[in-house]
C-alpha positions in Angstrom: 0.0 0.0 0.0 1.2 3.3 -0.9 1.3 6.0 2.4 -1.9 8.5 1.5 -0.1 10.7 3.3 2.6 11.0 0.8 2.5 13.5 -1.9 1.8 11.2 -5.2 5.2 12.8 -6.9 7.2 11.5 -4.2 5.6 7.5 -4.4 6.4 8.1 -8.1 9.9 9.1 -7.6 10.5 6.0 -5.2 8.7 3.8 -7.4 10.6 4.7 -10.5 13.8 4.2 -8.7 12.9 0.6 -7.9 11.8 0.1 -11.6 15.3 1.2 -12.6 17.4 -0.9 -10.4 15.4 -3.9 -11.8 16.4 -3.1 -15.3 13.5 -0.4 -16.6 14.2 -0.2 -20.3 13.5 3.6 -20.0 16.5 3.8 -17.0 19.4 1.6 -18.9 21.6 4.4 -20.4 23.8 4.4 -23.9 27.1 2.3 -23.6 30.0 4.4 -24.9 30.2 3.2 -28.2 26.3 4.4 -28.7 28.1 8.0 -27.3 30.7 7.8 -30.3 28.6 6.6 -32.8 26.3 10.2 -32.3 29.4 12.3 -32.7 30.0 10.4 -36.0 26.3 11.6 -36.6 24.8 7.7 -36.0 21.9 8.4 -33.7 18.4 8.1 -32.8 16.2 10.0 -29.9 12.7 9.0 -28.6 10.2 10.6 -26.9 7.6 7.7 -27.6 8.3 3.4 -27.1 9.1 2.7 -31.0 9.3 6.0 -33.6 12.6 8.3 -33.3 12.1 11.9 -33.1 12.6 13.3 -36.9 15.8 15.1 -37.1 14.4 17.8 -38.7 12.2 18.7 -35.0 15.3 19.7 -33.6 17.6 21.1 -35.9 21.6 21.9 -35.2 21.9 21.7 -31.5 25.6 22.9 -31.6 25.5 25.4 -28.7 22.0 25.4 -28.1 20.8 25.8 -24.2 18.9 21.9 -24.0 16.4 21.0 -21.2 15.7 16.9 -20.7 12.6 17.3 -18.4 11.5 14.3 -16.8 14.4 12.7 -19.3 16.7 11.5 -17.0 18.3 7.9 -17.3 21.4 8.5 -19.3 19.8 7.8 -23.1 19.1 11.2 -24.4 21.1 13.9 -22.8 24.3 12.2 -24.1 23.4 12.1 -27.1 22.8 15.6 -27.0 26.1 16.5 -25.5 27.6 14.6 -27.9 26.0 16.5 -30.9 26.8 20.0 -29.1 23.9 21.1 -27.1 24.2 22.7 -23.2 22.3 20.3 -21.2 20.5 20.3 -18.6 18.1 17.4 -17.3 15.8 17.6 -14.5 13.9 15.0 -13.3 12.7 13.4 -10.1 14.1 9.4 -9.4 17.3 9.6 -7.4 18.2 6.8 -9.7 17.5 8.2 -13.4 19.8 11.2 -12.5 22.6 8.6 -11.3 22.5 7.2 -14.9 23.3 10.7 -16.2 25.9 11.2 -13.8 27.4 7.4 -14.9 27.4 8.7 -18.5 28.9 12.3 -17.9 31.6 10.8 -15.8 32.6 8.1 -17.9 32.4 10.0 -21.4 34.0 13.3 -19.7 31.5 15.7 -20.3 29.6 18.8 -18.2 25.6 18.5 -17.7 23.9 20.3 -14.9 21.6 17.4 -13.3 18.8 19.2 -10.9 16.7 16.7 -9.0 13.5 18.7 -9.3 9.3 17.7 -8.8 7.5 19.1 -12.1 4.3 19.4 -10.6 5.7 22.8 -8.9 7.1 26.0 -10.6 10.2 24.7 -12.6 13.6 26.3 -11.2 14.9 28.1 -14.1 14.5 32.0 -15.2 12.3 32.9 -17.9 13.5 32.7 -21.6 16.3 30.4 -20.7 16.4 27.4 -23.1 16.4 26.7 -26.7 14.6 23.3 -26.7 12.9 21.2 -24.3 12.7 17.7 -24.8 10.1 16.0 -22.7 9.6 12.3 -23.5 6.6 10.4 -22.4 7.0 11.0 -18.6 3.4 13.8 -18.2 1.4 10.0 -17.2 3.1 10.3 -13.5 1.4 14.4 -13.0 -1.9 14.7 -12.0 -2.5 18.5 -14.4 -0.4 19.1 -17.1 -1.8 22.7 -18.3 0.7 24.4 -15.2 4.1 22.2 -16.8 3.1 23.1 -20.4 3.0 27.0 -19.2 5.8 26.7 -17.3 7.9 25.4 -20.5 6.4 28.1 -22.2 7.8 30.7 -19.7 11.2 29.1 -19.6 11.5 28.8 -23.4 13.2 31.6 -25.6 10.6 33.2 -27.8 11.4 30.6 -31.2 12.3 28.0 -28.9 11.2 24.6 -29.2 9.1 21.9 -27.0 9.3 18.5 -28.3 6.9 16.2 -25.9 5.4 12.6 -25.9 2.4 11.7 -24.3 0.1 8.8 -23.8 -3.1 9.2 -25.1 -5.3 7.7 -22.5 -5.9 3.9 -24.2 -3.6 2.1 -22.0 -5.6 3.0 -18.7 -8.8 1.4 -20.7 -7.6 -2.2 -20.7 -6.7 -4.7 -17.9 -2.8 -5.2 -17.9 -3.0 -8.0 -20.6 -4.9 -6.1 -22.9 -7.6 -8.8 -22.9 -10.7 -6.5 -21.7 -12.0 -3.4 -20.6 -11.2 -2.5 -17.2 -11.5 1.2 -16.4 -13.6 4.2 -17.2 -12.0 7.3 -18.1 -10.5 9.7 -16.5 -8.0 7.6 -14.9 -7.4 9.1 -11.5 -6.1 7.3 -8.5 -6.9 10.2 -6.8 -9.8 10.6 -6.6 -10.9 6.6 -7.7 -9.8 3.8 -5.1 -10.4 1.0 -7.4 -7.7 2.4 -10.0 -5.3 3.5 -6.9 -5.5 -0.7 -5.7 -4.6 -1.7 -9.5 -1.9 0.3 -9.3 -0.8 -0.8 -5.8 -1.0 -3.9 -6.8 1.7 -3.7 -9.6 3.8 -1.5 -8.0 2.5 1.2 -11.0 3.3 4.0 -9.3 0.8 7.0 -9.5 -0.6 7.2 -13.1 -2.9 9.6 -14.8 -4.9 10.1 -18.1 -5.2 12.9 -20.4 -7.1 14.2 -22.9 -6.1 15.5 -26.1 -7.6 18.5 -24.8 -5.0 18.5 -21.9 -2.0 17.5 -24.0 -2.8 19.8 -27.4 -5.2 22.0 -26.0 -2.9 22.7 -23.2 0.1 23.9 -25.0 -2.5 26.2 -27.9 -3.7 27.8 -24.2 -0.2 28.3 -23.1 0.9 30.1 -26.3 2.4 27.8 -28.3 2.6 27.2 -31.8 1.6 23.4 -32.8 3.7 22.3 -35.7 4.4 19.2 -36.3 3.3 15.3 -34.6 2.6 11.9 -34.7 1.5 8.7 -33.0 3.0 5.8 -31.4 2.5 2.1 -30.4 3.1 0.4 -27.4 6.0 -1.4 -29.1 4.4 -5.1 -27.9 1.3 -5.9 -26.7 -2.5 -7.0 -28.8 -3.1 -3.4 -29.1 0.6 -3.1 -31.4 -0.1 -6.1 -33.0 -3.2 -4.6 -34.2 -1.9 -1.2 -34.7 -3.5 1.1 -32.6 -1.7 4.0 -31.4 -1.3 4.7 -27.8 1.2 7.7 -27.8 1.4 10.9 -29.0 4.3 13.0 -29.8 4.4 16.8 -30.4 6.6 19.6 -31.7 5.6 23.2 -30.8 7.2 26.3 -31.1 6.9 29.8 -28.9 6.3 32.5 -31.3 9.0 35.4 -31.6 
């Protein structure tokens, strides 16, 4: 049982450190040849399970001001290092951000690594970054609107937010895939039922959202929606049978 006393944010940030020191594909960082490969300009990013991010959504990074948010884990940030971008990755698993360390120390590189709760005011001044890069991570907060204003505010005017969310059918199903399971919105919250699933398989605390939330939210904020796609889980019945369960987006603040 999770402590109902605990703010949600902090059972996630425990949580995800236990799914990393059992191996959590999303906590295994790049080896160094993966590292030397990028600089020879060999290299993929992904903000959803399956499709890399198109090269074209992020353009030259060499000395561009780079924010991971909620990207730690050692798999993206070198990569951008390696291809010239200032990084910076915030996130909240003691664990993800020992990854980065791992990587910076071992490849010999500088990346500030801020241990940080997203559902608050992000620490940064306004206009500070070129690019944020935010991979599917928004399924552990409860509102997204205030983190999609607050990369707004921290966001040079004709800088970039690249972002991948789920798009609410994996809370549907039971874990198999086999049936329907859960109404929509899926809030342990504010539902106990969906809190004991949870529980139950050590899930952390997950949240649905609406395209509403996800696209909506960033129109509201200011931004300017350019480009996206959608994802698969990867495995599963619902990728055998095609249906998308992630969303990723590019959005620009205007000049």
């Amino acid at each position: 049982m999770y402590n109902t006393n605990e703010h949600y944010a902090d059972i996630n940030s425990r949580v995800i450190d236990s799914w990393v020191e059992n191996g959590w594909e999303w906590g295994r960082p790049i080896d160094h040849e993966a590292y030397i490969q990028a600089k020879e300009g060999q290299w993929n990013v992904f903000l959803t399970p399956t499709k890399p991010v198109p090269r074209a959504w992020l353009g030259s990074l060499l000395g561009k001001k780079l924010l991971g948010l909620a990207s730690g884990g050692g798999q993206q940030m070198p990569i951008f290092q390696a291809l010239g971008a200032e990084c910076t990755v915030l996130d909240y698993s003691e664990k993800q951000l020992e990854q980065e360390r791992l990587v910076a120390q071992r490849e010999g590189y500088e990346i500030e690594i801020i241990r940080a709760d997203m559902t608050k005011p992000l620490p940064f001044a306004d206009k500070t970054f070129d690019l944020i890069f935010h991979p599917v991570s928004n399924c552990y907060v409860e509102q997204v609107r205030p983190i999609l204003r607050e990369c707004f505010r921290i966001l040079k005017p004709g800088g970039v937010l690249v972002a991948g969310f789920d798009n609410g059918m994996n809370f549907i199903l039971d874990e198999n895939e086999q049936f329907l399971q859960n109404t929509l919105p899926f809030n342990p919250l504010k539902n106990p039922d969906q809190r004991r699933q949870l529980e139950e398989t050590n899930g952390g605390m997950q949240f649905s959202h609406t395209v509403e939330e996800l696209i909506g939210g960033q129109l509201e904020a200011g931004f300017r929606l350019t480009h996206l796609y959608e994802d698969t889980n990867g495995r599963g019945p619902l990728h055998e049978h095609g249906v998308p369960t992630f969303l990723a987006t590019r959005s620009v603040r205007p000049q």
